[in-house]
VOPAGU-2260 file (C-alpha; in pm, 1 decimal, decimal comma):
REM VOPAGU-2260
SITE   aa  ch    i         X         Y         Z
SITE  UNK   A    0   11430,6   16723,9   27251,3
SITE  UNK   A    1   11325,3   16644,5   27601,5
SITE  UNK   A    2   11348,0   16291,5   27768,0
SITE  UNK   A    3   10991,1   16089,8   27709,5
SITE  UNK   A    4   10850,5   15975,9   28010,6
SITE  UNK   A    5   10598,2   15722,2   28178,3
SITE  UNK   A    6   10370,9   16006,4   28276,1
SITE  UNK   A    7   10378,4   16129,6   27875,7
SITE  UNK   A    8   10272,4   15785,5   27800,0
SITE  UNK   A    9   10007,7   15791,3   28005,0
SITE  UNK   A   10    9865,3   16119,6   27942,4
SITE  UNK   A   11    9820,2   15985,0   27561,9
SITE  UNK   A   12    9679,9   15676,9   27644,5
SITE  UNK   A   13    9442,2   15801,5   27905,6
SITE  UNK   A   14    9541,7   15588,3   28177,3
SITE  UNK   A   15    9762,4   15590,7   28535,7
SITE  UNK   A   16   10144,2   15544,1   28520,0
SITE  UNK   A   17   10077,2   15182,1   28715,7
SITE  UNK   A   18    9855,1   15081,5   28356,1
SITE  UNK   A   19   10130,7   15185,5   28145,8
SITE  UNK   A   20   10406,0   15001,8   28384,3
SITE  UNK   A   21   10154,6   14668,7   28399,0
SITE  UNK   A   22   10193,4   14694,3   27988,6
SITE  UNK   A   23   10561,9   14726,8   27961,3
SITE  UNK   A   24   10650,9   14458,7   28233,1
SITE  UNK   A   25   10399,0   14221,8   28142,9
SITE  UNK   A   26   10212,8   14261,2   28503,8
SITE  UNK   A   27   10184,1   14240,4   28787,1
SITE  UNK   A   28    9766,7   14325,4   28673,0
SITE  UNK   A   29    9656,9   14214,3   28366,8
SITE  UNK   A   30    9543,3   14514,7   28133,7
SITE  UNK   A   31    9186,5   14507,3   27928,7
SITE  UNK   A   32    9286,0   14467,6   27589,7
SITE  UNK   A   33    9180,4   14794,0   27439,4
SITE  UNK   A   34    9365,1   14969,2   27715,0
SITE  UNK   A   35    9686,7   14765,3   27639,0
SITE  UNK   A   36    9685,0   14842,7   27285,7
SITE  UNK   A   37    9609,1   15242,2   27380,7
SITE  UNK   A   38    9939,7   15228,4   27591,7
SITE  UNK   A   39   10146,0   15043,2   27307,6
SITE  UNK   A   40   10005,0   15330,1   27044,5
SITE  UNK   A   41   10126,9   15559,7   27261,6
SITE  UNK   A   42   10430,3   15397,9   27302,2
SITE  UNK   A   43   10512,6   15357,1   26949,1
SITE  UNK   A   44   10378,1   15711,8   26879,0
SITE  UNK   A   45   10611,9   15889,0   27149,5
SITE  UNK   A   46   10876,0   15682,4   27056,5
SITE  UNK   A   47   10913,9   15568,1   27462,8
SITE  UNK   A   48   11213,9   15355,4   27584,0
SITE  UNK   A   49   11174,0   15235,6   27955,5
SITE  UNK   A   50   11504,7   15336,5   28164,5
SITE  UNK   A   51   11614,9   14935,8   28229,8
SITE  UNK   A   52   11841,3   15131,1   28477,0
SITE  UNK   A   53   11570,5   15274,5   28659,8
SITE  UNK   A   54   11335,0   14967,4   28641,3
SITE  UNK   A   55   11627,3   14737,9   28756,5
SITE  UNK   A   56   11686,6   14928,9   29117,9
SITE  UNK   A   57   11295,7   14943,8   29156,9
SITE  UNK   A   58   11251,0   14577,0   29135,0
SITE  UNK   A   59   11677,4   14508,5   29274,7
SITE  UNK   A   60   11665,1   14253,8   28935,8
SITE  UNK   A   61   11744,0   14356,5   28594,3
SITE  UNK   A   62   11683,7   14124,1   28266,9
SITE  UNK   A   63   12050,1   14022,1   28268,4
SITE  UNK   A   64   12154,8   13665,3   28312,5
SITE  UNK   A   65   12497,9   13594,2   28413,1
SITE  UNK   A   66   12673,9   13302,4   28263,5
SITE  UNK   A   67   13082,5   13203,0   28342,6
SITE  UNK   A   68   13229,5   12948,3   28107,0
SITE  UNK   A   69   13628,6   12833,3   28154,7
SITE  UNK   A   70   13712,0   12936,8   27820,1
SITE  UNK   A   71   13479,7   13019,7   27513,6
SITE  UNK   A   72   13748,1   12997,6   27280,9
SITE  UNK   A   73   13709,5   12665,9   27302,5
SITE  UNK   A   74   13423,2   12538,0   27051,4
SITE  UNK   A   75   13191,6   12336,6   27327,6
SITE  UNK   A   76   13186,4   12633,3   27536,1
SITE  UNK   A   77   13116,1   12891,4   27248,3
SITE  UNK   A   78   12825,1   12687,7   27123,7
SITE  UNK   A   79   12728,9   12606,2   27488,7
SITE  UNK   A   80   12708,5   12997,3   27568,9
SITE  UNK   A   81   12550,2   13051,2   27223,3
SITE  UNK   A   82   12237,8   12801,7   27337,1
SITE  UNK   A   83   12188,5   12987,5   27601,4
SITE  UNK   A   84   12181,4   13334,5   27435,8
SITE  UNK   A   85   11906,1   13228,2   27218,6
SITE  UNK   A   86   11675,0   13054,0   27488,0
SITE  UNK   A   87   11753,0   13388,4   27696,3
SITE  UNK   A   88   11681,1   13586,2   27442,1
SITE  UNK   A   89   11325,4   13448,5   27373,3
SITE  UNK   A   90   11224,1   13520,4   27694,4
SITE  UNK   A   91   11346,5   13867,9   27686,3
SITE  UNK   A   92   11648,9   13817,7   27865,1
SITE  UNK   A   93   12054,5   13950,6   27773,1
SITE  UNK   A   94   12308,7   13741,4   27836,0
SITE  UNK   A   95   12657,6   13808,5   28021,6
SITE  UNK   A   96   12964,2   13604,1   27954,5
SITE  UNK   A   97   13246,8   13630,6   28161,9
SITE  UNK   A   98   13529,8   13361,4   28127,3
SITE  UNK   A   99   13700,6   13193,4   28446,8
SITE  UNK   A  100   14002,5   13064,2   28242,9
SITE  UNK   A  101   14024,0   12768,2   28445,3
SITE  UNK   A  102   14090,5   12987,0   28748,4
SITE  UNK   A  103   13961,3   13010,5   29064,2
SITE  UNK   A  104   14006,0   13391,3   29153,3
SITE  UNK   A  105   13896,2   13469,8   28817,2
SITE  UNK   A  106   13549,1   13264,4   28869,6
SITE  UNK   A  107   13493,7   13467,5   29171,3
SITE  UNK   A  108   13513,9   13769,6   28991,5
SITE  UNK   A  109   13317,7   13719,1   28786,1
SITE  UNK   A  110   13060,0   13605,7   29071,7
SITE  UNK   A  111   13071,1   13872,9   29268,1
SITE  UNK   A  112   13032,4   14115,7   28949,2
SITE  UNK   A  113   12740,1   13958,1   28810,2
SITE  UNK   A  114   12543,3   13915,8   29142,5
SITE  UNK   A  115   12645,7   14289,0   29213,1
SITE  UNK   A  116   12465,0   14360,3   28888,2
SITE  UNK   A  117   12165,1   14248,2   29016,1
SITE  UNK   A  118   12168,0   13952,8   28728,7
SITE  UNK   A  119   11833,1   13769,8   28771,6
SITE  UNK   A  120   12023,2   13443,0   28780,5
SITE  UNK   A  121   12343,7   13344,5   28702,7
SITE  UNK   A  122   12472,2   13005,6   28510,6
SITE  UNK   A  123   12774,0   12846,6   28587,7
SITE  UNK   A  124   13025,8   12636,9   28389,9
SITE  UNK   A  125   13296,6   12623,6   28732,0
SITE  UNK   A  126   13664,2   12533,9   28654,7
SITE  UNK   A  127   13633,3   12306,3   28930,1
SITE  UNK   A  128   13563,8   12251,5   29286,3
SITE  UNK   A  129   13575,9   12632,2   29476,1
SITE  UNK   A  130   13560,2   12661,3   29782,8
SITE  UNK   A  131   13588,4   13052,2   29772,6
SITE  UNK   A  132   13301,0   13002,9   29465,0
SITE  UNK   A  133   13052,2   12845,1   29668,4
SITE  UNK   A  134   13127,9   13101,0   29981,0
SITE  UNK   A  135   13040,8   13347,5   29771,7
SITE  UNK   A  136   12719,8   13235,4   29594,0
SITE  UNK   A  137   12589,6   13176,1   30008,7
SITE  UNK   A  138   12617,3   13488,3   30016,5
SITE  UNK   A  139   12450,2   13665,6   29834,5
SITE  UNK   A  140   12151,5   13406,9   29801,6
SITE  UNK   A  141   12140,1   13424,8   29424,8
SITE  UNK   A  142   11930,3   13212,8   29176,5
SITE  UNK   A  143   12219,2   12984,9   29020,7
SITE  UNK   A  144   12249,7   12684,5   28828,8
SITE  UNK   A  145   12529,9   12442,2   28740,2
SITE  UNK   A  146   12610,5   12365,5   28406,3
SITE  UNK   A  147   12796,5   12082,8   28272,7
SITE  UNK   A  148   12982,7   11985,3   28583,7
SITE  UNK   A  149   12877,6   11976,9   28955,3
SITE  UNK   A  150   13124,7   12093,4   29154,9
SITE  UNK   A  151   13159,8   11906,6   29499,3
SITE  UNK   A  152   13199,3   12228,4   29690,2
SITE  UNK   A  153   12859,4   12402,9   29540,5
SITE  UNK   A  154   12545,3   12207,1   29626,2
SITE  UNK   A  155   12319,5   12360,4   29357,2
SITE  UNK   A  156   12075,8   12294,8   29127,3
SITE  UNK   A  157   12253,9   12124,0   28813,5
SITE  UNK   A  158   12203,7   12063,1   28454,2
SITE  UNK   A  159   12439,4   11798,2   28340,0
SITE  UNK   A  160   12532,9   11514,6   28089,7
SITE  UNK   A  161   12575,4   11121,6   28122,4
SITE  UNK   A  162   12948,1   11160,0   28093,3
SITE  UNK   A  163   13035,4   10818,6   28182,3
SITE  UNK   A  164   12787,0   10631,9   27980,6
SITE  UNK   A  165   12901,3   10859,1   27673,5
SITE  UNK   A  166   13250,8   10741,2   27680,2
SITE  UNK   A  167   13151,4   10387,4   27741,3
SITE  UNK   A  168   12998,2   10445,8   27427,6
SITE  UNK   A  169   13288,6   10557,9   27257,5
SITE  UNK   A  170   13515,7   10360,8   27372,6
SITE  UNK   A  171   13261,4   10036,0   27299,1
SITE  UNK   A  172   13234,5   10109,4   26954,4
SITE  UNK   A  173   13649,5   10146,8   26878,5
SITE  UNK   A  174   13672,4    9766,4   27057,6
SITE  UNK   A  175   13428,0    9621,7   26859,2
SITE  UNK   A  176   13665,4    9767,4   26553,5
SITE  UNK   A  177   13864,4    9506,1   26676,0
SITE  UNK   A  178   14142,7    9706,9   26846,3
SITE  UNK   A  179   14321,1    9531,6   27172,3
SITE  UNK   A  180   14486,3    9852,1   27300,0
SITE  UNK   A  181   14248,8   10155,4   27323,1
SITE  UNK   A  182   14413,9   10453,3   27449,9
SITE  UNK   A  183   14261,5   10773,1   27622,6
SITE  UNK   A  184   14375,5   11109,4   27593,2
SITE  UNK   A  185   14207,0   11254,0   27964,6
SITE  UNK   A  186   14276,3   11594,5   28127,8
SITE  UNK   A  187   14597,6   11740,6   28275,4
SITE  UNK   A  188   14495,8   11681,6   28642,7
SITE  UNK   A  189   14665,5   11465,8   28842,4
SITE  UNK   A  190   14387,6   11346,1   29062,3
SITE  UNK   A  191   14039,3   11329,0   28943,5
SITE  UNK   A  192   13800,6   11570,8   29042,6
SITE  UNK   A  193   13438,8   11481,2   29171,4
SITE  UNK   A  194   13173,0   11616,5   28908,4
SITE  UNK   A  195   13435,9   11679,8   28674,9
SITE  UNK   A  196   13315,0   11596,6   28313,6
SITE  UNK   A  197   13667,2   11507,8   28172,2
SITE  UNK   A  198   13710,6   11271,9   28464,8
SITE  UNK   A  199   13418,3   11101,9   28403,0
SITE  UNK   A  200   13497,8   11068,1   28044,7
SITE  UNK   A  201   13811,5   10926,1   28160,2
SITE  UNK   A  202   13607,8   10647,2   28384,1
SITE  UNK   A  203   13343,6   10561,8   28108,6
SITE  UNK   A  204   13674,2   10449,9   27878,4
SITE  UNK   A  205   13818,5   10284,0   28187,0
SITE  UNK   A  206   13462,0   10071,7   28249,6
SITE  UNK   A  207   13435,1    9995,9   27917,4
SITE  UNK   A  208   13822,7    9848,8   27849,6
SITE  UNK   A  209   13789,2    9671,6   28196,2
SITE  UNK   A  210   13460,5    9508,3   28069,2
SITE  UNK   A  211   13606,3    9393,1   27753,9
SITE  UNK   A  212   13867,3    9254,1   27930,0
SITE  UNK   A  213   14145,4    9511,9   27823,0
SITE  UNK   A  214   14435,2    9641,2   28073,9
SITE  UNK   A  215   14450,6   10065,3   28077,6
SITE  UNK   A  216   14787,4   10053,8   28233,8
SITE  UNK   A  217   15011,1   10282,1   28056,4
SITE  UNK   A  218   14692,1   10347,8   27847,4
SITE  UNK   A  219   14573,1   10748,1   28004,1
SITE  UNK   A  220   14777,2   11019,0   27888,4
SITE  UNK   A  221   14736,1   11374,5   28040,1
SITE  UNK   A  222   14647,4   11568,3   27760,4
SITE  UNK   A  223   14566,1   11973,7   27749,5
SITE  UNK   A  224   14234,6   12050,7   27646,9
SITE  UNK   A  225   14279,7   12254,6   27350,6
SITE  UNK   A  226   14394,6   12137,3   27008,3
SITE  UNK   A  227   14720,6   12286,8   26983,3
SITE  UNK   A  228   14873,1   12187,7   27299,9
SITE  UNK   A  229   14757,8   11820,5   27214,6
SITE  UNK   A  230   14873,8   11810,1   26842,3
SITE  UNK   A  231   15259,6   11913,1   26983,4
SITE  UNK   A  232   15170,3   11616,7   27261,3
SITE  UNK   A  233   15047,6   11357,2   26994,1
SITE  UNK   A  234   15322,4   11419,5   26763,9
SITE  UNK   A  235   15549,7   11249,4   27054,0
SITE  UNK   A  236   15271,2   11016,2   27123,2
SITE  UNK   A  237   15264,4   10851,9   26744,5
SITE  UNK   A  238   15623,5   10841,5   26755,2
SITE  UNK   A  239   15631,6   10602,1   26984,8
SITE  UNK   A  240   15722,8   10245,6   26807,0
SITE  UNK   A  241   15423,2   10076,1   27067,8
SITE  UNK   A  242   15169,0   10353,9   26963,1
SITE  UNK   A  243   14793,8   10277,3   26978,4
SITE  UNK   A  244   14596,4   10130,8   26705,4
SITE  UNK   A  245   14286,9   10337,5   26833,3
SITE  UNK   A  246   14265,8   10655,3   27067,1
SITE  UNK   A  247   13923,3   10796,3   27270,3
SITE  UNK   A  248   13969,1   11193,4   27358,5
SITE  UNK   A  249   13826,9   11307,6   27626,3
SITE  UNK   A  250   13715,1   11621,6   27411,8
SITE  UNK   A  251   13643,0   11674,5   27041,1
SITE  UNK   A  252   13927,4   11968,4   27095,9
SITE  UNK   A  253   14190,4   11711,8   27156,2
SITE  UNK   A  254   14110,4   11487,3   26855,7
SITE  UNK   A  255   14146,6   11737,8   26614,4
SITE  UNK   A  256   14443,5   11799,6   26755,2
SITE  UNK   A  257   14568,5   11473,3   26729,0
SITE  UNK   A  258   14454,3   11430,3   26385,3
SITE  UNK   A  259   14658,5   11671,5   26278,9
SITE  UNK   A  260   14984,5   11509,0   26431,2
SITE  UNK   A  261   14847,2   11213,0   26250,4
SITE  UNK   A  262   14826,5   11372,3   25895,7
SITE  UNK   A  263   15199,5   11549,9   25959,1
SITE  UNK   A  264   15297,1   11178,7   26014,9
SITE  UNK   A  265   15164,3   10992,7   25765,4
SITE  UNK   A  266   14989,1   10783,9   26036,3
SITE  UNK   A  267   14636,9   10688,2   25811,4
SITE  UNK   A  268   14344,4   10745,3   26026,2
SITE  UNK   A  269   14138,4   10532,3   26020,1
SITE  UNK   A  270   14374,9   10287,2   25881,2
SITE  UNK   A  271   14654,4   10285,8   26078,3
SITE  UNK   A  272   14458,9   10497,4   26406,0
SITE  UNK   A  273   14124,3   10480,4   26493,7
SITE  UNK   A  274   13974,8   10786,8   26668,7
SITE  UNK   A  275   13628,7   10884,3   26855,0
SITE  UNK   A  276   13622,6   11168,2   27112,4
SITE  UNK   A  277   13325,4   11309,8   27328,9
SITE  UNK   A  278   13133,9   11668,7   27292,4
SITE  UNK   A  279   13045,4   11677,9   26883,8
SITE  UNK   A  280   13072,3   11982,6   26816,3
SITE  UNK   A  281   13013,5   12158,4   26493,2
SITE  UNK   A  282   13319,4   12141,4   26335,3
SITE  UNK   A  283   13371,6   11723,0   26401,3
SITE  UNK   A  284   13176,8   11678,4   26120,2
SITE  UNK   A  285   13439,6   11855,4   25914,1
SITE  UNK   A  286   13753,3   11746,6   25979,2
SITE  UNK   A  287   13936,3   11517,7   25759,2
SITE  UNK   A  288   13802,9   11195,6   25799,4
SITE  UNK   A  289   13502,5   11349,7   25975,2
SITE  UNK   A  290   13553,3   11252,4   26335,3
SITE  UNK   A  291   13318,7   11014,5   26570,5
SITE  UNK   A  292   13232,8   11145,7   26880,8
SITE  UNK   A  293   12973,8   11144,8   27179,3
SITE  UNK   A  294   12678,9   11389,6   27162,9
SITE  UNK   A  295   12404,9   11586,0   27304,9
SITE  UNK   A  296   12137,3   11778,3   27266,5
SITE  UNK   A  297   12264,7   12140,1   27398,6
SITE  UNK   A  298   11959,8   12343,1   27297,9
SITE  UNK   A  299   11774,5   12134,2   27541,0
SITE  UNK   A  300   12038,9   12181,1   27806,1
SITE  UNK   A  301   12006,2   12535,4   27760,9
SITE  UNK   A  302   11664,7   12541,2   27777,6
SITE  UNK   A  303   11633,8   12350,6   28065,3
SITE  UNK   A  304   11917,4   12569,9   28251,1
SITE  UNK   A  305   11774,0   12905,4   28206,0
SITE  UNK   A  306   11414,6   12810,2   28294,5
SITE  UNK   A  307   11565,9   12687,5   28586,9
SITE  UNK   A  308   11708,1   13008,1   28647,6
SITE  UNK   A  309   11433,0   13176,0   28593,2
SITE  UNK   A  310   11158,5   13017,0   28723,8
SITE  UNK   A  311   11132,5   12926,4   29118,6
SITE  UNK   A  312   10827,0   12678,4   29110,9
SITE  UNK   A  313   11112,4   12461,4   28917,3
SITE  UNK   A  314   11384,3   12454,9   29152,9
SITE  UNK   A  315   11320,3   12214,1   29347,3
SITE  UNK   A  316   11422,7   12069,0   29706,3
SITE  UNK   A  317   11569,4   11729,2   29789,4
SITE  UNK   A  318   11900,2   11519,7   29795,5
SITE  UNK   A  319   12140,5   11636,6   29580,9
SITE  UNK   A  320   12081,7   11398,3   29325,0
SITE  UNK   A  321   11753,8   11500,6   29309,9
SITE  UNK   A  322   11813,6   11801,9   29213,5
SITE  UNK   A  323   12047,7   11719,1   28952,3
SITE  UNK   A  324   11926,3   11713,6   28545,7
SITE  UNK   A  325   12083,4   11479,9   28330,5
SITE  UNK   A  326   12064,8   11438,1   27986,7
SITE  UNK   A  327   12126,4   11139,8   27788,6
SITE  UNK   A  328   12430,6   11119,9   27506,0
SITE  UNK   A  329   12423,8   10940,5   27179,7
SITE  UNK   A  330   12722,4   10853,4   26953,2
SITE  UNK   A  331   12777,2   11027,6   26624,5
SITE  UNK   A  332   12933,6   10774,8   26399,5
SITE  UNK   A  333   13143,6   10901,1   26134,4
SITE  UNK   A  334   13458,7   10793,8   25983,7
SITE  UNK   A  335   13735,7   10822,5   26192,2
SITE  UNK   A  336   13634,1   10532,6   26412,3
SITE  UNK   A  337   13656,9   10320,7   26074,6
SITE  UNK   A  338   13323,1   10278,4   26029,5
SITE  UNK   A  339   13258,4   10377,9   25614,3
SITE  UNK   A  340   12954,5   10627,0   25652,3
């Protein structure tokens, strides 16, 4: 059977190829009604399927958005990337995920693979601060937005939480428990990165123990951000005869983690250790007690980030903090905190 085309489509309808382009692009010219629903009939009868191939080196933009996460086996990441595949998706855009593993060669693959697609915009979740990352996004001019963290090297448009005011939060709530020694399980850096979410977790719990009068020497511990790393690492950690009476994670990754050393231990949470972490993800509200932790409102995020993307009358011009979207946090009390609801 041969290939349908544009000009078969328009010999049905009884219009120009431009008509029956306006119609399946949605413009440039709008399209009197009856003609539009002419085209779709013919459409529908011819069974028609625009070449997206074709379309995309025509306009040098296809409806691909490119989005780079560190890792999205990790459960904040997955259901970051999932937001954003459903607000894409309603505006009639696919989503590509590439993931950087926390590296900076394989961010700038990525990159340059995605912009080389033609992606109308790409969304970034960086490892960190790139130099070779921003060098590249100069380069080729593209439409991108931060997500999450704001890299120091890559002055960009940036959708973003109130990190440090969400572990203050946290780390509030487990001192009014009563606890004198709060510990934090932060990152595995050894100096703090600017724009780094983790680090700023790390701060808010540092504000908030230095407000209440509390001393975090010897209180940080560089912890991996997946669970199973930081279980083996809180098994030594509850060992310890001066363990803590309460813990804040830096991520909700790391607290399950440690709640499992706890269980294997005997160590009672919330009895015996008190626990709130930051991201509240789906499955804190599962785990066994279910666990307190900072959140936020990702579909938001996501729907801010991708009209961003997407739409140039938003991106706007100014100092970089002005061009910076932050979203508030809340705190999701459960039971591992020892609160009883």
């Amino acid at each position: 059977m041969a290939k349908v085309t544009r000009d078969d489509v328009a010999k049905l309808a009884g219009t120009s190829t431009a008509v029956v382009s306006y119609v399946i692009n949605d413009g440039p010219r709008p399209v009197a009604p009856a003609t539009r629903e002419r085209v779709l009939a013919a459409i529908k009868t011819l069974g028609y399927r625009p070449d997206r191939v074709a379309q995309a080196m025509a306009s040098r933009r296809t409806d691909l958005i490119g989005l780079i996460v560190p890792d999205a086996r990790q459960p904040f990441f997955a259901e970051m990337a999932h937001a954003v595949e459903q607000v894409a998706a309603a505006r009639g855009k696919m989503v590509l995920v590439g993931n950087s593993d926390y590296l900076d060669e394989r961010e700038v693959h990525y990159l340059r693979a995605f912009l080389g697609m033609r992606v109308a915009g790409l969304i970034l979740i960086s490892q960190g601060p790139s130099e070779r990352a921003a060098a590249e996004i100069e380069a080729w001019d593209a439409r991108i937005v931060l997500m999450h963290r704001r890299p120091a090297a890559i002055d960009d448009v940036a959708v973003v939480l109130d990190d440090v005011g969400g572990a203050q939060l946290a780390t509030r709530h487990l001192l009014e428990h009563g606890h004198e020694r709060v510990a934090c399980l932060g990152g595995v850096e050894e100096t703090p990165k600017l724009g780094d979410p983790v680090t700023d977790h790390v701060e808010g719990w540092a504000r908030a123990m230095r407000e209440a009068g509390k001393s975090v020497e010897g209180q940080h511990f560089q912890a991996p951000y997946n669970r199973y790393d930081t279980y083996l690492l809180a098994l030594e950690l509850l060992r310890r005869p001066d363990r803590p009476t309460a813990v804040f994670c830096a991520t909700d990754d790391q607290a399950i983690g440690l709640m499992r050393a706890a269980r294997e231990l005997g160590v009672d949470v919330p009895g015996e250790l008190a626990v709130a972490a930051f991201d509240d993800v789906k499955e804190a509200g599962l785990t066994d007690p279910p666990l307190t932790t900072v959140g936020s409102d990702r579909e938001a995020m996501a729907q801010v980030a991708v009209d961003l993307v997407l739409d140039d009358a938003l991106r706007v011009t100014g100092s970089r903090r002005e061009r910076v979207r932050q979203f508030p946090t809340a705190l999701r009390i459960r039971r591992s905190c020892g609160c009883g609801g």
